[in-house]
N, C-alpha and C positions, 0 to 999 in steps of 0.2 A: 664526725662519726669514727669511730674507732672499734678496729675487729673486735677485741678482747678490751676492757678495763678488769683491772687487779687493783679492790681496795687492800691496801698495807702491803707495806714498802721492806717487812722486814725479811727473814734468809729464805720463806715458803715462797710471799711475792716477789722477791729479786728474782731466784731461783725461775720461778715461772715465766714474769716477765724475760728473762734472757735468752732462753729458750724458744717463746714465742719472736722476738725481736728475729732471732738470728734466722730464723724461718719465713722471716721479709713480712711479719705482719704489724701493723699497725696497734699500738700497745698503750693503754694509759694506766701507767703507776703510780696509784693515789696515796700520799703517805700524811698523818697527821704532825709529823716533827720528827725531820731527821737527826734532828740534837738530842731525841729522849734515848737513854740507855736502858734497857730492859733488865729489868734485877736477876741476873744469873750468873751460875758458877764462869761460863764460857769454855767448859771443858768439850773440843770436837776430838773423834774420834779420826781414824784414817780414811773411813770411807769417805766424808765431808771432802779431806784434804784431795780427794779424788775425784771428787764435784770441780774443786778447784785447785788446780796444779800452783794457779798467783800465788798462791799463798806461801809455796817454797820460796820464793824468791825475797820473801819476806824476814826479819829477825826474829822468829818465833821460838819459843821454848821448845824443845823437842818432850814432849811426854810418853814414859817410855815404861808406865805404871804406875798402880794405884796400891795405897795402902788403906786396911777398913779396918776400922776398930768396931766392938760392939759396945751396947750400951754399958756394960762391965769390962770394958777394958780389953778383951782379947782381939788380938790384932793377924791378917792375913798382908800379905804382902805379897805381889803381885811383879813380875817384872815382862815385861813383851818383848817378841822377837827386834831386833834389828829394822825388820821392814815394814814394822807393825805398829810405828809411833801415830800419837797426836798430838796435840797441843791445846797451851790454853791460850783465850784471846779475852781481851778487850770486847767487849759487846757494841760499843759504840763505835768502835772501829773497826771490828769485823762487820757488821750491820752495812757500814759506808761502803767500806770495801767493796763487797758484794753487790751493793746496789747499784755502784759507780759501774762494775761489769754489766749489770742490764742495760746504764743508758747510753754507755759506746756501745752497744751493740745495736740501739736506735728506741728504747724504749723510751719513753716522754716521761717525767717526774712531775707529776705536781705535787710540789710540798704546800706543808702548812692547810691542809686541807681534812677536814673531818667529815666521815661519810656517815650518814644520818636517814636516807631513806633512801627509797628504790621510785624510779621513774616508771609508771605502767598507763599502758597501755593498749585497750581491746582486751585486759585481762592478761598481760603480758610484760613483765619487765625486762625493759628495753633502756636501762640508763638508771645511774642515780646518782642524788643531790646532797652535795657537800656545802659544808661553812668553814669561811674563812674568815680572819680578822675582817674583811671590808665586806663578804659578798658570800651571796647563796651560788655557787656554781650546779649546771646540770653536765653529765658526761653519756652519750650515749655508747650504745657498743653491743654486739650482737651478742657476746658471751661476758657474762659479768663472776668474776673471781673471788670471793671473799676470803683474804690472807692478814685481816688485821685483831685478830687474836679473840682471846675468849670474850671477852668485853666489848666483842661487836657489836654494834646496833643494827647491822644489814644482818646477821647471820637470825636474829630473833624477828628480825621486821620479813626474813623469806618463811616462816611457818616452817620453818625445818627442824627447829629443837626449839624448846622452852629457855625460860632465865636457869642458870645452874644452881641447885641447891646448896647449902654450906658443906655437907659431907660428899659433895660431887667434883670438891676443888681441891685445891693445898695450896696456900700461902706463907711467900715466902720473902725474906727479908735476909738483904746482901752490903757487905760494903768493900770498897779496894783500899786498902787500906797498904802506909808507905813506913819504913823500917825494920831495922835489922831482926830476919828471924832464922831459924834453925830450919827450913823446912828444905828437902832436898826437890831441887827443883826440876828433876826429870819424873818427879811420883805427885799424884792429887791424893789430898786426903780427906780419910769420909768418914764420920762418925756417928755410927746408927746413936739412937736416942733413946729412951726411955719413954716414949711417944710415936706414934706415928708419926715418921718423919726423919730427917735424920742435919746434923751441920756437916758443914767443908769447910777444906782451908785450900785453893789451887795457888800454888805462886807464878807471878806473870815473870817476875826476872827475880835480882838477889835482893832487892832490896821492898817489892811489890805484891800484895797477892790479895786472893781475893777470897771473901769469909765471909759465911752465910748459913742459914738455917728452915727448914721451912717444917711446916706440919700440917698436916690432910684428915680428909676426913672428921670422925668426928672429933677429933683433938682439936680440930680450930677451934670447938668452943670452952674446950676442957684446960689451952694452954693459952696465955698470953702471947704471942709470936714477937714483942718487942723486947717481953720478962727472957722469955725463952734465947733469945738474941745475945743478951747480956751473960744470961748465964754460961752460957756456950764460951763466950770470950774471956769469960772469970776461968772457966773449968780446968783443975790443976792438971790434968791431960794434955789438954790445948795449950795451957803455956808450955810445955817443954817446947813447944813448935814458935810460939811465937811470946817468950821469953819478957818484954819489953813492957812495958805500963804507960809509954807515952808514945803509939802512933799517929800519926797523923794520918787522920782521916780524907781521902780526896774525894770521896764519893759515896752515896748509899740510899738508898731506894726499897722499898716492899712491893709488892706485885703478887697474884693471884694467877694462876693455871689449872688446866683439866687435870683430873689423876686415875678416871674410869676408864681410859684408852680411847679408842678411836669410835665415833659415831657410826658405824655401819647403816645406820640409817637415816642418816640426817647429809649423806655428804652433797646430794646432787639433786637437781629438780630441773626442769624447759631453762634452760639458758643460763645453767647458774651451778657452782662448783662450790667446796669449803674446804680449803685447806691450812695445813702447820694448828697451830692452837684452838681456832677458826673449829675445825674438825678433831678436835680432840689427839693429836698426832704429840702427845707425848705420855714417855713410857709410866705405868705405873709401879712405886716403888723407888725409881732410880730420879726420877723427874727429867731423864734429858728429852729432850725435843727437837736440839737442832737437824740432826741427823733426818729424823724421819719428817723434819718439815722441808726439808730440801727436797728430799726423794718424794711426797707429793705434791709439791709445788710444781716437779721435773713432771712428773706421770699425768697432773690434771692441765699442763700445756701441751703433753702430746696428746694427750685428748681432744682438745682445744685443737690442737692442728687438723686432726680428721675430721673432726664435725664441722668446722672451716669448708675445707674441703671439700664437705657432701651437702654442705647449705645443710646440715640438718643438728640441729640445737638441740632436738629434744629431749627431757627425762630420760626415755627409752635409749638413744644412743649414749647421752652422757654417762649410764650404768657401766661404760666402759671404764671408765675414772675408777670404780668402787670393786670392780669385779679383776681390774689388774695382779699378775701376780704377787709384788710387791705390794701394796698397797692391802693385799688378802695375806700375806705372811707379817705385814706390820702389825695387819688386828689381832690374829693369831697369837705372835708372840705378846702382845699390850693383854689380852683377854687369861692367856695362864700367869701372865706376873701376877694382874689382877687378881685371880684367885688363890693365891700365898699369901696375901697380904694379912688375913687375917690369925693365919698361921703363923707365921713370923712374928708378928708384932703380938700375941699371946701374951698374957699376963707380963704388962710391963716391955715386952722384947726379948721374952725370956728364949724362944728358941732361936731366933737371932745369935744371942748370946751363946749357949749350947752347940750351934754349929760353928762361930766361929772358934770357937774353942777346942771343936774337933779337929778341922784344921793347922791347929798350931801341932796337932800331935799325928795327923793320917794323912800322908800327901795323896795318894787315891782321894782323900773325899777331897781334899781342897781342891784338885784340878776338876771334879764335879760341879762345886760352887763356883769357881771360875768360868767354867763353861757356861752359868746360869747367871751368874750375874756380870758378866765384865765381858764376855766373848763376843764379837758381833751379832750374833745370832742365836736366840735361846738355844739351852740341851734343855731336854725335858725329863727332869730326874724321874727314877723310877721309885716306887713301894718303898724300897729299903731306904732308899736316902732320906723320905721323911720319918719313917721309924726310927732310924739311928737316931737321929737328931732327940726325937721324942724321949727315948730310951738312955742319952746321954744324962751321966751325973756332972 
């Protein structure tokens, strides 16, 4: 019997299990393969790096700003304070990394395990049941965690949300790819599209980086994401950065995520939590997630520890989880991206375009746009700033 089980192992579940562990509770962290690398840019911000100090000590890129182009070419350029870096990582080494923190701290790992239904009973679930290459496992546990991404089977099997629709997702396709490029490697670079959606190019060192594309909405059915892929890497823009017609590919992957923001109503039920992808905890527009799968993965274990504490599991207390500050400014700021989306991405990308092009010429507005799309924390433009835009030749 275990206090808490957390299916999925990856930065929400680490994250939570560690937290839980360090709190002396008993912890089962159920992961389906800690050798799969999830297809993403891996660009963390500083607050993450704040989650986790390890990681200084580590030889990481320092990421010290972003450059954005739009789907016409105009480009913002972005540079951050001295103490305001991130960096980019490896997903499959970051992923380890972090989980390796949850299980010195005492969290139990079962790898190789796939979580497929919920244990109930009296009308109550109380545990659930995984397959592994040899064997059906049961795990029980007072509070059960769901951290193992949009393509859970417990997150649909608790009656909390439905299967996602194709315009409710964005899918995306990544590779890391090895040889000499041009790309300066304290900046990530981001290329709105001419689709909902947009490509990157993050370099992990001088000779490494990581290229990728994705598209949401209802562009999934309007784009090929594999055509889409290809063109991106042909596109006479993107070669200036990476110049070369014979890399060597080490890696590459597609993968599917939330892009509506976070469930507000779907996170919590009697003994039972959804966090990082699980709960929709990734941004609309920008696609990052790690950040805010961290930060609920941290908040639905300290929830986890109170309701511990008071033997009371319930729906009713666990609304703590949903009702947190942060967790109510991550909907917040997920819920006004969301509403730009359509605006921005206008006939082709066309104000997209427009404002980055204001930018190259009105430093007031760019540090506006900076503030809304790159700053920790949204600014929430006012009147003028989408009129300008609109009203731009």
């Amino acid at each position: 019997m275990h206090d808490v089980i957390i299916s999925g192992a990856g930065p929400s579940g680490s994250q939570c299990a560690q937290v839980l562990a360090e709190a002396g509770y008993k912890v089962a962290l159920i992961e389906k393969d800690t050798n799969w690398r999830k297809p993403c840019g891996g660009a963390l911000n500083p607050s993450v790096i704040e989650h986790y100090p390890q990681l200084k000590k580590l030889s990481l890129p320092k990421l010290k700003g972003v450059v954005m182009h739009s789907a016409d070419y105009h480009s913002l350029k972005y540079q951050s304070g001295e103490m305001d870096n991130g960096t980019i990582v490896d997903r499959l080494k970051f992923d380890n990394f972090i989980r390796e923190i949850a299980i010195d701290k005492g969290a139990e790992l079962f790898d190789k395990n796939i979580s497929f239904d919920f244990i109930i009973k009296n009308n109550r679930k109380v545990g659930i049941k995984t397959k592994s290459a040899s064997k059906t496992k049961e795990f029980f546990g007072r509070i059960i965690i769901i951290a193992d991404g949009m393509s859970s089977k417990l997150a649909l099997k608790s009656g909390l949300r439905s299967k996602w629709k194709i315009n409710e997702i964005a899918l995306a396709k990544c590779s890391i790819m090895e040889g000499k490029h041009q790309l300066d490697e304290e900046h990530a670079y981001v290329f709105f599209r001419p689709y909902k959606g947009y490509g990157w190019i993050f370099p992990l060192d001088k000779r490494r980086f990581n290229i990728g594309v994705y598209t949401f909405a209802e562009d999934n059915l309007n784009y090929n994401l594999h055509k889409a892929f290809n063109r991106f890497l042909n596109d006479v823009h993107v070669k200036k950065y990476i110049p070369t017609s014979n890399y060597k590919t080490i890696w590459t992957g597609a993968y599917p995520f939330p892009t509506e923001g976070v469930l507000q109503k779907s996170l919590y039920d009697d003994n039972l939590m959804l966090i990082g992808d699980a709960g929709g905890f990734v941004s609309p527009i920008s696609g990052e997630g790690i950040d805010a799968a961290i930060k609920s993965g941290k908040i639905a274990a300290e929830t986890a520890i109170m309701a511990l504490e008071k033997q009371d599991y319930s729906k009713n207390f666990l609304r703590n989880y949903k009702n947190h500050p942060e967790i109510k400014a991550i909907s917040r700021n997920y819920k006004l991206k969301y509403s730009m989306i359509d605006f921005f991405y206008k006939n082709n990308g066309e104000n997209l375009n427009r404002m980055l092009a204001l930018t190259e010429k009105d430093p007031e507005f760019k540090s506006q746009v900076v503030d809304m799309f790159i700053s920790k924390s949204i600014a929430i433009p006012d009147k003028d700033f989408f009129s300008k835009i609109e009203n731009a030749l």
